[in-house]
C-alpha positions, 0 to 999 in steps of 0.5 A: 408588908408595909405597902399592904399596911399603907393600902388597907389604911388607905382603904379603911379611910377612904370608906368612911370618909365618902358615907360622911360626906354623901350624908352632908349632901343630903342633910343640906339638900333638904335644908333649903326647899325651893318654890315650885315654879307656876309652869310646874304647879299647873302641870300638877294640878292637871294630873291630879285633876286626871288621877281623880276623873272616873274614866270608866265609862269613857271609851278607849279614844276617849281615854287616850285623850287624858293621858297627861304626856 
């Protein structure tokens, strides 16, 4: 009966330990955003520029060729 009692204890502070410390984690992750590098930003900017192409009068080879990789 003592080692049930130990292992739900156990249990029972385990759990609520990793939740706290999982939300520390987090917290601090968005605390320091970091710079998008210019390689990055590029690529975002072509994709945008993709996204707002009409490409409906292109034909299927055309497509292929501004599908970003």
């Amino acid at each position: 009966m003592k080692k049930l009692n130990f292992y739900l204890v156990a249990l029972i502070v385990s759990l609520s330990i990793l939740p706290m410390n999982s939300y520390s984690a987090e917290k601090n992750a968005t605390a320091n955003p970091k710079e998008i590098p210019a390689e990055v930003q590029n690529m975002l900017n072509r994709l945008n520029e993709i996204k707002e192409m009409d490409k409906s009068n292109l034909s299927s080879a055309e497509k292929k060729n501004y599908v970003p990789k």
